[in-house]
ROKE-108543 format. One record per residue: residue number from 1; z, y, x of N, C-alpha, C, O, CB in turn. Coordinates in nm, 3 decimals, m for minus. Glycine has a CB too. Layout:
% ROKE-108543
NUM | Z | Y | X | Z | Y | X | Z | Y | X | Z | Y | X | Z | Y | X
...
END
This chain:
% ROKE-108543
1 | 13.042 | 5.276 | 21.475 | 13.051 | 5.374 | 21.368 | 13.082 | 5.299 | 21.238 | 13.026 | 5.189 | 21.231 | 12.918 | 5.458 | 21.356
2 | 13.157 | 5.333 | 21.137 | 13.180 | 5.310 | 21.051 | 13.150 | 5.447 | 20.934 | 13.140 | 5.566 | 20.964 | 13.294 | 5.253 | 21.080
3 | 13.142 | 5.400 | 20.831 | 13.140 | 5.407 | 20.681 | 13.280 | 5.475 | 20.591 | 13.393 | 5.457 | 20.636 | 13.119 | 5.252 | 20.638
4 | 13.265 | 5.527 | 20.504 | 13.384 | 5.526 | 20.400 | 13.324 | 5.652 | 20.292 | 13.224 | 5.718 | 20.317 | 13.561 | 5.568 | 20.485
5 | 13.412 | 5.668 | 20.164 | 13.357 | 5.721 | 20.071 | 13.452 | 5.841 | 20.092 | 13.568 | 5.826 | 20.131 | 13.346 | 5.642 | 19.940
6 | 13.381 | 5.996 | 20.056 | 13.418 | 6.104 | 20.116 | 13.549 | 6.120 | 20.003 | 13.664 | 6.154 | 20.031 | 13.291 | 6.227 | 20.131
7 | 13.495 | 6.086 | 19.873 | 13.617 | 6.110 | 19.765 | 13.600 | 6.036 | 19.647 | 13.517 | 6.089 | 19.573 | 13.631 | 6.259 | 19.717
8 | 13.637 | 5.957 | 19.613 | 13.652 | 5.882 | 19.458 | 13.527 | 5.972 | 19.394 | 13.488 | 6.089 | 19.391 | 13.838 | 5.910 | 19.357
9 | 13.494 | 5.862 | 19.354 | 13.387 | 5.902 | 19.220 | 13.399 | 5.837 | 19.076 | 13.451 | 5.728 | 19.052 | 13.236 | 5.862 | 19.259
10 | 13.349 | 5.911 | 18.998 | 13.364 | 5.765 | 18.879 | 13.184 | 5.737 | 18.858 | 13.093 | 5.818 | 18.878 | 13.468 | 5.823 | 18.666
11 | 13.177 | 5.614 | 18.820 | 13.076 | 5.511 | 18.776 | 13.056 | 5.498 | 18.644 | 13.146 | 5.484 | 18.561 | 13.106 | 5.388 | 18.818
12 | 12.942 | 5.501 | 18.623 | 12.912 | 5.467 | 18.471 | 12.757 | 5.336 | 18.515 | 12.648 | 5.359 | 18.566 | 12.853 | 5.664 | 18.352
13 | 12.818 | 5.207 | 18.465 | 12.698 | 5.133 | 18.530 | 12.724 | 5.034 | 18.385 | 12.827 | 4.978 | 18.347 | 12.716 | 5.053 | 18.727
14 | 12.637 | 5.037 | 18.347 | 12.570 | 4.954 | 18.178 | 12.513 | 4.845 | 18.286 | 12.424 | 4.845 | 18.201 | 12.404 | 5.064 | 18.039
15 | 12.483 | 4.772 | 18.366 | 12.466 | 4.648 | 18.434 | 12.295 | 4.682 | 18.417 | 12.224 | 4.600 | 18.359 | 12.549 | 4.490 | 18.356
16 | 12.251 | 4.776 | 18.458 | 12.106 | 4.820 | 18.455 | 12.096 | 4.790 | 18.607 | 12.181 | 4.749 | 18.686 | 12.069 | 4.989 | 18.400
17 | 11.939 | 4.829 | 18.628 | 11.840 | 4.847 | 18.800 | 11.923 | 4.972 | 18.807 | 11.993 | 4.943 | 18.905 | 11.614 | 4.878 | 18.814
18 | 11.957 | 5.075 | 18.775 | 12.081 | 5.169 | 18.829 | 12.164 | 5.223 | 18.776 | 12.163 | 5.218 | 18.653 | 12.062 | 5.257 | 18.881
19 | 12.280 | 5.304 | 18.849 | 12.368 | 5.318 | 18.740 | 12.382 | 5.527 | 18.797 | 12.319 | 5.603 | 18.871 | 12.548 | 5.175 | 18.754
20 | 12.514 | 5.535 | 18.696 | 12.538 | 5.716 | 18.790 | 12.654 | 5.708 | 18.805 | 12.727 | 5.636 | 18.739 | 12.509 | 5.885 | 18.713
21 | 12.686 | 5.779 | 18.891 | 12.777 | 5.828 | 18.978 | 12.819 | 5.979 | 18.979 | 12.756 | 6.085 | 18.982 | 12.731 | 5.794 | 19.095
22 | 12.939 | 5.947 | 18.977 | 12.950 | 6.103 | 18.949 | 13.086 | 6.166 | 19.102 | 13.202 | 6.127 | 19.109 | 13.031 | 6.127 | 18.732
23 | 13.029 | 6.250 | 19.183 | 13.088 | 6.299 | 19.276 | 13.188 | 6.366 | 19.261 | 13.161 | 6.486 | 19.274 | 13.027 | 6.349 | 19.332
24 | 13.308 | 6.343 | 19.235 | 13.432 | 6.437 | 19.166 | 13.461 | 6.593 | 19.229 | 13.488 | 6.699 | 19.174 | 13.584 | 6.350 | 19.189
25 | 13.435 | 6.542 | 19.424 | 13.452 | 6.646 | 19.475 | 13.316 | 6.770 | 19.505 | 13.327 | 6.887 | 19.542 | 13.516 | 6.595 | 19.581
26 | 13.217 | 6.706 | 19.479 | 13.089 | 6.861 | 19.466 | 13.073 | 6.844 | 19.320 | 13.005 | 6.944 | 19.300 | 12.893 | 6.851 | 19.564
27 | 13.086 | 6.794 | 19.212 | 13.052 | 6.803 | 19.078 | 12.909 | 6.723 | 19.064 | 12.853 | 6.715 | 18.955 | 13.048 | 6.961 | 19.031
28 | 12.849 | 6.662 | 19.191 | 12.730 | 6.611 | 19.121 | 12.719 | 6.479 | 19.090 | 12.799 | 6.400 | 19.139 | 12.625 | 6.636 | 19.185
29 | 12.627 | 6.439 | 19.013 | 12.604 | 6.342 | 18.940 | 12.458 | 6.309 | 18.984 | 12.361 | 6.384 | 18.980 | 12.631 | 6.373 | 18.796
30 | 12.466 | 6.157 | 19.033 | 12.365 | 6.084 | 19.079 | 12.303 | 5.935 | 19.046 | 12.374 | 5.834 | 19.039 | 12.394 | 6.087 | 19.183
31 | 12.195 | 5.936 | 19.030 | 12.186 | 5.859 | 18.993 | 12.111 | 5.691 | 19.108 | 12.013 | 5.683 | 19.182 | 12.132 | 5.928 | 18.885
32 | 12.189 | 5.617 | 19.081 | 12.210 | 5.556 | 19.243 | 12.137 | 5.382 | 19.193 | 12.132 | 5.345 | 19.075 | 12.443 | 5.553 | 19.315
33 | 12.080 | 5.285 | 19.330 | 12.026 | 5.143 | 19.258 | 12.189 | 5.103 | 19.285 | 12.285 | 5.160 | 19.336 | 11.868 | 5.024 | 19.350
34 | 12.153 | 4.928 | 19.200 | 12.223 | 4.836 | 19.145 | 12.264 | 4.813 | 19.347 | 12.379 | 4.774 | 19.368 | 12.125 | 4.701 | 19.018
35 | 12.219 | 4.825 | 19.412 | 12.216 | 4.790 | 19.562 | 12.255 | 4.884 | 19.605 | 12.286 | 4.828 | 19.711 | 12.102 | 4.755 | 19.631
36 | 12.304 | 5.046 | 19.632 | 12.349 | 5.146 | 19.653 | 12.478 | 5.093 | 19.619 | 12.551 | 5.024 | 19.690 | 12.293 | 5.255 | 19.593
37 | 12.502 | 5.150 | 19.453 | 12.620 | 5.131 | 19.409 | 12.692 | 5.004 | 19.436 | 12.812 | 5.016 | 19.410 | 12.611 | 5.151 | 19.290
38 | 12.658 | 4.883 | 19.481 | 12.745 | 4.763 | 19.554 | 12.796 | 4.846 | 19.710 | 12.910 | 4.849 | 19.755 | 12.623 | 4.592 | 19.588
39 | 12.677 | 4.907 | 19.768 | 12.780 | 4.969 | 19.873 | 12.896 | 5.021 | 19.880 | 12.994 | 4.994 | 19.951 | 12.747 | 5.043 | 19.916
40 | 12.863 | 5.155 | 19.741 | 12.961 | 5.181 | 19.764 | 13.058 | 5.147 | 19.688 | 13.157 | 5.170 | 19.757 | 12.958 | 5.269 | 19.785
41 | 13.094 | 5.106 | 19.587 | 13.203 | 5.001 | 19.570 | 13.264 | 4.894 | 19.663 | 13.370 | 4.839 | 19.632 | 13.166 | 4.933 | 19.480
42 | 13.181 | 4.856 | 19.805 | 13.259 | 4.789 | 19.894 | 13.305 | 4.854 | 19.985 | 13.377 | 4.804 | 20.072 | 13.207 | 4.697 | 19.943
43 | 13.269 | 4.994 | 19.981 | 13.305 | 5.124 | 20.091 | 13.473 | 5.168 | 20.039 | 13.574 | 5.196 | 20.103 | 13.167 | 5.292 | 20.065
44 | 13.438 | 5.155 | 19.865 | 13.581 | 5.211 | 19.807 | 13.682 | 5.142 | 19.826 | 13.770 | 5.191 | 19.756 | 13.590 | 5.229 | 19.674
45 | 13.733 | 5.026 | 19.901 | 13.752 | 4.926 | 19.895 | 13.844 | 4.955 | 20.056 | 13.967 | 4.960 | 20.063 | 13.622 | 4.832 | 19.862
46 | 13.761 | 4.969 | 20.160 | 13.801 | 5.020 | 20.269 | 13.670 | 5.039 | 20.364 | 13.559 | 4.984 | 20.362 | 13.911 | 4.933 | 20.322
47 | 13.728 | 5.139 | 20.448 | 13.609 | 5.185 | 20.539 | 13.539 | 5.090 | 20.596 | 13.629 | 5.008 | 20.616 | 13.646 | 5.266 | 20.646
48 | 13.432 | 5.036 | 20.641 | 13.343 | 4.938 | 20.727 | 13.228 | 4.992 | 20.798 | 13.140 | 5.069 | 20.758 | 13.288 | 4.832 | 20.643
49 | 13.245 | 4.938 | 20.908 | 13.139 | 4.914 | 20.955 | 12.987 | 4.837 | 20.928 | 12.963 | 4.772 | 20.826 | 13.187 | 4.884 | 21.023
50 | 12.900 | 4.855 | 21.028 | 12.733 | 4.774 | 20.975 | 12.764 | 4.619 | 20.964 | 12.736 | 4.545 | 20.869 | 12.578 | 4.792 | 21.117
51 | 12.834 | 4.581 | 21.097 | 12.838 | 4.437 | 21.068 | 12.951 | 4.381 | 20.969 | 12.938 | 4.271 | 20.915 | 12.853 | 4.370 | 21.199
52 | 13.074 | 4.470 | 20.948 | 13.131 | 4.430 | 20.840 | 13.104 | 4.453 | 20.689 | 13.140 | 4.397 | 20.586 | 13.229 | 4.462 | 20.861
53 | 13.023 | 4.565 | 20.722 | 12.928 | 4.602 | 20.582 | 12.855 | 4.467 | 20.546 | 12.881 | 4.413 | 20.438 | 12.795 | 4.735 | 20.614
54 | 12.748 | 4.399 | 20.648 | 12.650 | 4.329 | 20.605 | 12.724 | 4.191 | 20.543 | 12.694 | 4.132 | 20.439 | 12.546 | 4.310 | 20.723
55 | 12.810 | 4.164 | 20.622 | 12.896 | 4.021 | 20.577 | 12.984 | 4.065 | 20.459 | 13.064 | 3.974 | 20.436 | 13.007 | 3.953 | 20.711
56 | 13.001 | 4.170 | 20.374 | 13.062 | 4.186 | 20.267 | 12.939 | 4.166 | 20.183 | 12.968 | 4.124 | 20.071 | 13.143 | 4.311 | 20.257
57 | 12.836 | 4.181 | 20.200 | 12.707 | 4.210 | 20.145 | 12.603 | 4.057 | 20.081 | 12.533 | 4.023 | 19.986 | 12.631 | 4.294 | 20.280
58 | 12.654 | 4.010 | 20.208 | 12.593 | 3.831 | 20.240 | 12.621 | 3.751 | 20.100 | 12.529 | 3.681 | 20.058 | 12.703 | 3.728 | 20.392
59 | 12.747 | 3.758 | 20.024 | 12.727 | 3.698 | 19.906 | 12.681 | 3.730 | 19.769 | 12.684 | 3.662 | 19.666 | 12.811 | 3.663 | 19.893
60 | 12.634 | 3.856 | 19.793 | 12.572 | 3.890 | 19.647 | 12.400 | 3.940 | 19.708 | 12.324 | 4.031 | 19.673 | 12.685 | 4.051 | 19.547
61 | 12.391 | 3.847 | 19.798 | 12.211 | 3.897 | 19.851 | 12.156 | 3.730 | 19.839 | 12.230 | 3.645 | 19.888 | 12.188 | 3.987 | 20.079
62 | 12.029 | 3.687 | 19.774 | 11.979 | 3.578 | 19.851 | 11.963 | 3.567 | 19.960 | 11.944 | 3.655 | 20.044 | 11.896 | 3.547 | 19.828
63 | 11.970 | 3.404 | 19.976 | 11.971 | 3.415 | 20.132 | 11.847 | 3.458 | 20.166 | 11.853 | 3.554 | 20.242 | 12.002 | 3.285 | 20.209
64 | 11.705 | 3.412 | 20.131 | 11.599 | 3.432 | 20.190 | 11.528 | 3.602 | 20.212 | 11.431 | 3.643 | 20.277 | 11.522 | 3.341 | 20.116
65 | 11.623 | 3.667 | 20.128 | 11.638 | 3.829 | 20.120 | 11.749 | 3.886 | 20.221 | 11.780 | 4.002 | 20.245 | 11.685 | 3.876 | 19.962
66 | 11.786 | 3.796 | 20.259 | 11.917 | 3.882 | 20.412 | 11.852 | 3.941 | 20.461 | 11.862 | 4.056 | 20.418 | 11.997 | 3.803 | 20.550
67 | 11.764 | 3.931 | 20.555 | 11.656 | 3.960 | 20.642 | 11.635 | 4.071 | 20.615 | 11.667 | 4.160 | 20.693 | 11.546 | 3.889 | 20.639
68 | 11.559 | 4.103 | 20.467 | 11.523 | 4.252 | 20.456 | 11.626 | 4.314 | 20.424 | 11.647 | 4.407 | 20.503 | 11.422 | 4.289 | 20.365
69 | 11.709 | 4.305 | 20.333 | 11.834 | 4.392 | 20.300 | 11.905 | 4.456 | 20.373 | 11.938 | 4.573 | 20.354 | 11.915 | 4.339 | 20.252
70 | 11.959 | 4.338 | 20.526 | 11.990 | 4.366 | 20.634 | 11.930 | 4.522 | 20.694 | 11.995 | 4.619 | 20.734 | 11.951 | 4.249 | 20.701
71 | 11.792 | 4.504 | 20.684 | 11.706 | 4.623 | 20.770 | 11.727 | 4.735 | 20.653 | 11.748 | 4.846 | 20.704 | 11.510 | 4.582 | 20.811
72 | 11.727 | 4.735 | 20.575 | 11.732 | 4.838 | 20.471 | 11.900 | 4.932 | 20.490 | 11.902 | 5.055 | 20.491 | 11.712 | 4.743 | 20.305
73 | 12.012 | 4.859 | 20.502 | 12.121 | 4.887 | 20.489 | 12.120 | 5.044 | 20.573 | 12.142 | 5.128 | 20.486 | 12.210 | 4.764 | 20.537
74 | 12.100 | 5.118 | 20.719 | 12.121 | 5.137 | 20.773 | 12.009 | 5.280 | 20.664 | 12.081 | 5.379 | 20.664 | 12.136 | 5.048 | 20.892
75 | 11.952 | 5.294 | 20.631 | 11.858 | 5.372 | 20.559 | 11.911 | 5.447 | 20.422 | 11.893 | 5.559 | 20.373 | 11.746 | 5.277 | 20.526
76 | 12.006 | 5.301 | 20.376 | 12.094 | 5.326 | 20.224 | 12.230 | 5.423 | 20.299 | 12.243 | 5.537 | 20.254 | 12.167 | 5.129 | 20.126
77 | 12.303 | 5.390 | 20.381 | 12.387 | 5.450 | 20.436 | 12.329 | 5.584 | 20.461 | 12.396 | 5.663 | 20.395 | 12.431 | 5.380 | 20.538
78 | 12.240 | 5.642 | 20.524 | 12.201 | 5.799 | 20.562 | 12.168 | 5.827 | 20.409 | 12.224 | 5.926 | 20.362 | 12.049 | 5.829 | 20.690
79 | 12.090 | 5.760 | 20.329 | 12.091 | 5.852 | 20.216 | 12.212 | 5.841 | 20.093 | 12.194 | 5.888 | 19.981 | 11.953 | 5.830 | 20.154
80 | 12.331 | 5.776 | 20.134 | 12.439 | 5.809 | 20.079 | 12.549 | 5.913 | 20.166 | 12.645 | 5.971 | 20.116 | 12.491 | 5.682 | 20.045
81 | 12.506 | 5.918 | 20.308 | 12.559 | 6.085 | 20.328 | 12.486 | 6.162 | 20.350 | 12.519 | 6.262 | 20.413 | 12.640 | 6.122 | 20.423
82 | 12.387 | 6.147 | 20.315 | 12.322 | 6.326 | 20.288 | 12.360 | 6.306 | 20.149 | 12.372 | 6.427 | 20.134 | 12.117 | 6.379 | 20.315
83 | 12.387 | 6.265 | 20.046 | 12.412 | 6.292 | 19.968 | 12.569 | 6.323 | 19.931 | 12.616 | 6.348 | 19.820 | 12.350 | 6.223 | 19.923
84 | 12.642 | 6.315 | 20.071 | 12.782 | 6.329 | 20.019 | 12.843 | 6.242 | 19.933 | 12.921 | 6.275 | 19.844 | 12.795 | 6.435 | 19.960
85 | 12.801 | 6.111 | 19.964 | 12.878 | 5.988 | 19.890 | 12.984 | 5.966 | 19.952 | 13.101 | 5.969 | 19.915 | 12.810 | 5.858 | 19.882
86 | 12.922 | 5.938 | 20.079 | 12.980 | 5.870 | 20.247 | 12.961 | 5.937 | 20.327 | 12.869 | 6.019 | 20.331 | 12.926 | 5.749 | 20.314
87 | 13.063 | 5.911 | 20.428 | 13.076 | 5.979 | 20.532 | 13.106 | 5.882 | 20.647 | 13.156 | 5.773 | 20.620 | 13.172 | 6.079 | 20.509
88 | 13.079 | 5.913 | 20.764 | 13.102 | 5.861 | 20.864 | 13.263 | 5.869 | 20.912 | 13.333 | 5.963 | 20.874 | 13.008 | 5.914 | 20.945
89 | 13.323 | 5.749 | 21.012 | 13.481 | 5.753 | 21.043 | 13.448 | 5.664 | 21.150 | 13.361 | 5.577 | 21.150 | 13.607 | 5.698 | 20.922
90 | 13.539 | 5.701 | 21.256 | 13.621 | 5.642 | 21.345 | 13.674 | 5.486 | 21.306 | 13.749 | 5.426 | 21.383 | 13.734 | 5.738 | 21.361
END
């Protein structure tokens, strides 16, 4: 299974713990972490998968934090499509 972003959004991120997001295609506006929003900016990028997700991921994570981030990823993904960030693809 793979990943991808349902429709362009625009970003407003002041380099804070989070930034917002704004969903062009339902009108909403969310407010997402500094670790969300790297997703999906690597989602906008092109569709991926978990393991190509995590190795896009690997250089902006400490290493001794892979471990958990890793387990977390799969959690950030469902609550960026229930929220209609992302969507699942082929």
């Amino acid at each position: 299974m793979a990943w991808q972003l349902t429709t362009p959004g625009l970003l407003y991120d002041r380099e804070e713990p989070t930034a917002v997001y704004y969903h062009s295609g339902s009108g909403n506006t969310h407010l997402l972490s500094s670790f969300s929003l790297l997703v999906v900016r690597l989602l906008s990028q092109q569709p991926m998968n978990l393991a190509d997700l995590g190795s896009a991921l690997a250089p902006h994570v400490a290493e001794e934090d892979f471990n958990d981030i890793s387990a977390a990823i799969p959690e950030i993904l469902d609550n960026l499509v229930e929220l209609d960030i992302l969507e699942t693809c082929v």
